[in-house]
C-alpha positions as CSV (number, residue, x, y, z in Angstrom):
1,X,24.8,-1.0,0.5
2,X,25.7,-3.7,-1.6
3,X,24.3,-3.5,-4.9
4,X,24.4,-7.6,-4.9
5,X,21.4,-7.2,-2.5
6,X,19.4,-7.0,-5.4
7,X,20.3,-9.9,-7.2
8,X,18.3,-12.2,-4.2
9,X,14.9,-12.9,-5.5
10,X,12.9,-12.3,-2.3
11,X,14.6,-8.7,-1.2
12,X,14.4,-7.6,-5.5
13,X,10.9,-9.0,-5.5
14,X,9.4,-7.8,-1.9
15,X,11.3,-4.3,-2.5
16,X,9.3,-3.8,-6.1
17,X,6.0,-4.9,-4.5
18,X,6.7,-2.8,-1.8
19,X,7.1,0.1,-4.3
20,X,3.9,-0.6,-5.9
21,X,1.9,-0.7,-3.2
22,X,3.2,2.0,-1.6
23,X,2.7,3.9,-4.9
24,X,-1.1,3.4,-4.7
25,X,-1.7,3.3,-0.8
26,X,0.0,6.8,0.1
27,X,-1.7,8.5,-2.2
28,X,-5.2,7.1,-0.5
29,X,-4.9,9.6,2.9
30,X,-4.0,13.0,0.1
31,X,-7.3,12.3,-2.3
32,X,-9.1,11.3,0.8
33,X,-9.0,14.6,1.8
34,X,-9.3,16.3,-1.1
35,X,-13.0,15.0,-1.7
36,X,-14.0,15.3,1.8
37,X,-13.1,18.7,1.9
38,X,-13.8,19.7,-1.6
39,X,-16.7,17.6,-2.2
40,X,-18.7,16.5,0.4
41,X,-17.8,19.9,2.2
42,X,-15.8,18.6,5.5
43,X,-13.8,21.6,7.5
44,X,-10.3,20.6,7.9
45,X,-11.3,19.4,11.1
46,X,-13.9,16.8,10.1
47,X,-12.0,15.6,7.4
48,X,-9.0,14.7,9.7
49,X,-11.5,12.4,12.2
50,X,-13.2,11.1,9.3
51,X,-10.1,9.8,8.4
52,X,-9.4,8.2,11.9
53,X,-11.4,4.7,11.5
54,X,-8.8,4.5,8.4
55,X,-6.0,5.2,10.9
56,X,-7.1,2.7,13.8
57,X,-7.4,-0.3,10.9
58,X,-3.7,0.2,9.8
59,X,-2.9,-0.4,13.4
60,X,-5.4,-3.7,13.5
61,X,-3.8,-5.1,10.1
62,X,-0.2,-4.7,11.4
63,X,-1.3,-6.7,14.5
64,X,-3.2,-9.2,12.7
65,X,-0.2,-9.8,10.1
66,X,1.9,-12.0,12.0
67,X,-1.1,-14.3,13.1
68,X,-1.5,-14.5,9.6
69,X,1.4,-15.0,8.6
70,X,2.1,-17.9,10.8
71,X,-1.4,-19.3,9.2
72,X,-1.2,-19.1,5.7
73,X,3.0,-18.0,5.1
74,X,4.2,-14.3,4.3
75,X,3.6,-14.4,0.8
76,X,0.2,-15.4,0.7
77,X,-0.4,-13.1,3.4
78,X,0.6,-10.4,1.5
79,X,-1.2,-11.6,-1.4
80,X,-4.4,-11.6,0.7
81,X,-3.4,-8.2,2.7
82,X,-2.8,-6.5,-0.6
83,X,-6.6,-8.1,-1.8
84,X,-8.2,-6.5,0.5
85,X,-6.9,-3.1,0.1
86,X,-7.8,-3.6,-4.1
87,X,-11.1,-4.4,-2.7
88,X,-11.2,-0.9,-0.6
89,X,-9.9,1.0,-3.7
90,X,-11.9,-0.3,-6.1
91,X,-14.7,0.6,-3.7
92,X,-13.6,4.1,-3.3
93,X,-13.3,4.9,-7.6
94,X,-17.7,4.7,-7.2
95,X,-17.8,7.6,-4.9
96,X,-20.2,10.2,-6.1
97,X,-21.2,13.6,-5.2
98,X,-23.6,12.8,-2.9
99,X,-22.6,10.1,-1.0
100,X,-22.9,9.0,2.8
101,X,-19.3,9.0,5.4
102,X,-20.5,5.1,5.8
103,X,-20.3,4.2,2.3
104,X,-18.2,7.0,0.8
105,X,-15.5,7.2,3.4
106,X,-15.2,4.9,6.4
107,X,-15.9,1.8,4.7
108,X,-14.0,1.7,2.1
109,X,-11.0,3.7,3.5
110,X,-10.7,1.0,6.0
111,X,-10.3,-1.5,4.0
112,X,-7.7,0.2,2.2
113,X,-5.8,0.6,5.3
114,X,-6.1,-2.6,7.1
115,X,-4.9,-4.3,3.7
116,X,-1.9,-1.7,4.4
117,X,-1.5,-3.2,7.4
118,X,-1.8,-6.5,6.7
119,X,0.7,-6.8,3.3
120,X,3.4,-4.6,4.9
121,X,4.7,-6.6,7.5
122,X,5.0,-10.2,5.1
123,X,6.9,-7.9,2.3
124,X,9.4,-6.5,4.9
125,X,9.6,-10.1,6.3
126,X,9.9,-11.8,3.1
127,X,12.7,-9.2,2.5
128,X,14.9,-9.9,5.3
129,X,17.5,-12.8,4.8
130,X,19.8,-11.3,7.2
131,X,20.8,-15.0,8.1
132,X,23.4,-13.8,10.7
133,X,25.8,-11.4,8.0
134,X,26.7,-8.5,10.0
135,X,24.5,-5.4,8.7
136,X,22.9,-7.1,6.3
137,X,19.0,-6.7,8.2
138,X,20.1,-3.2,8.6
139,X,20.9,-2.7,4.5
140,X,17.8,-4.6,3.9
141,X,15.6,-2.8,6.5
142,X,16.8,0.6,4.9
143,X,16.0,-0.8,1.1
144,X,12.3,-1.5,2.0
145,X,11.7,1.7,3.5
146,X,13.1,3.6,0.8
147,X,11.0,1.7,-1.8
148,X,8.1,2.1,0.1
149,X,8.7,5.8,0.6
150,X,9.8,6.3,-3.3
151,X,6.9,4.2,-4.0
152,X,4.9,7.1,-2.0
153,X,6.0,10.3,-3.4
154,X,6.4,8.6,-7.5
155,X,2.8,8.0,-7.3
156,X,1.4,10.9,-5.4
157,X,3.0,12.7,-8.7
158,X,1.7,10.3,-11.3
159,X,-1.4,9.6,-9.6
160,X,-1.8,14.2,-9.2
161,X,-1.2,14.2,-12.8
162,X,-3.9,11.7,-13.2
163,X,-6.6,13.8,-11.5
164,X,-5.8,16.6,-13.3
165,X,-6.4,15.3,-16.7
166,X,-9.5,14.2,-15.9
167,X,-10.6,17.1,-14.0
168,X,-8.9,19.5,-16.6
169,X,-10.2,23.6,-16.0
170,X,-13.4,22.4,-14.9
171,X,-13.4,23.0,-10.7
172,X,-17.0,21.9,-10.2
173,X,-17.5,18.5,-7.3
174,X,-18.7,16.5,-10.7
175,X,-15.6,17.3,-12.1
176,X,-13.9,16.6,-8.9
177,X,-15.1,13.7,-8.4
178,X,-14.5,12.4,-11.7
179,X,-11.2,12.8,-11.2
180,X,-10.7,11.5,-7.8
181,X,-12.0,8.4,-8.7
182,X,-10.2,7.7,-11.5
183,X,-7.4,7.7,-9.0
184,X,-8.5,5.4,-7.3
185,X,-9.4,3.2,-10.1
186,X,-5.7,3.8,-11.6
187,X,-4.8,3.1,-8.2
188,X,-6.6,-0.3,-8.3
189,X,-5.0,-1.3,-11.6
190,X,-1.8,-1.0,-10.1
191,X,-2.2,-3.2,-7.0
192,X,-3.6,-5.7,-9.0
193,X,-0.5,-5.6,-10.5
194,X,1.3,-5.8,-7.0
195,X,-0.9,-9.5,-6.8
196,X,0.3,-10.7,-9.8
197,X,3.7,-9.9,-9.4
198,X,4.0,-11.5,-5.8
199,X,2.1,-14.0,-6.9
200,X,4.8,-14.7,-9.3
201,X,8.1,-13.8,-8.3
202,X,7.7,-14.0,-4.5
203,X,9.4,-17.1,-3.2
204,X,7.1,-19.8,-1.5
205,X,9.9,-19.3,1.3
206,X,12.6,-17.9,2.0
207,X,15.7,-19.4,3.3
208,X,17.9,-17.5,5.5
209,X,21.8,-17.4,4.6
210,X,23.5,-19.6,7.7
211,X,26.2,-17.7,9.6
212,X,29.3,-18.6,9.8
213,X,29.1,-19.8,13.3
214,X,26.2,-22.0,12.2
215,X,28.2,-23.4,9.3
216,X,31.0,-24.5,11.4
């Protein structure tokens, strides 16, 4: 890959929000399961289906992008995509021991996931000035899948670590809890910062690189 890749400000700015996000939203299906199972008392099983609405609104959000995109531009759409999921994270940090699926689990982990869904496809979009150079979609293509897969495991480690201090030796569901959430409120902080920065650096648009054919 071409390390001048980089310097273009909408593949350096859409691969750094795609790390970001990815850094926060991956994390949501491991934690997810760790307080149904360990805290509201879910078998493997049930844990796994009540994860499914989740599932089926990631699907819905990457349908939904390009109509949004066409409405309101990729950039804002990601803005607004990556709103939504702060919205179902920040819901999620107020989980408590004794909590319904509805309000504990469903709601908010759909949210989470259709705002996924919805900023995912406008970063990768905003990301790809192929503009006709041979392999260049292909280099770029690669870059925002490894950011968002970097992204993933970086902050399954930080955001583990984060958990744990709260929790500490305690292995009680208050303790638990305490330290799922503040996951999820760490992981709130940090798409907030995803907004800001695409808010930002993100171009207003992005104009593809004509080909050579084009230029003659």
């Amino acid at each position: 890959m071409p390390l001048g890749l980089l310097r273009v400000r909408s593949v350096a700015a859409a691969n750094v929000a795609m790390f970001l996000s990815g850094s926060a939203m991956f994390c949501m299906w491991f934690f997810m399961t760790l307080y149904a199972q360990n805290v509201l008392g879910y078998s493997p099983l049930e844990a796994g289906l009540a994860l499914v609405p989740s599932s089926l609104a990631v699907i819905l959000g990457s349908k939904t992008a390009p109509r949004l995109m066409r409405a309101v531009g990729a950039r804002m759409a990601a803005v607004l995509g990556t709103c939504v999921a702060v919205a179902g994270f920040a819901w999620q940090s107020t989980m408590s021991v004794d909590a319904g699926y509805v309000v504990t689990v469903m709601c908010p982990g759909i949210l989470m996931m259709l705002g996924a869904g919805l900023a995912t496809t406008p970063l990768a979009a905003l990301a790809d000035v192929g503009g006709g150079r041979p392999g260049r979609p292909g280099w770029v293509s690669g870059l925002v899948n490894t950011s968002r897969t970097m992204g993933g495991s970086l902050g399954l480690a930080v955001m583990s670590t984060v958990a744990a201090s709260r929790t500490g030796d305690r292995a009680t569901a208050e303790a638990l809890t305490d330290g799922y959430a503040l996951v999820f409120r760490t992981g709130t902080g940090v798409l907030i910062g995803g907004v800001l920065l695409m808010l930002v650096w993100l171009p207003r648009r992005v104009v593809a690189a004509p080909s050579k054919k084009s230029s003659n």
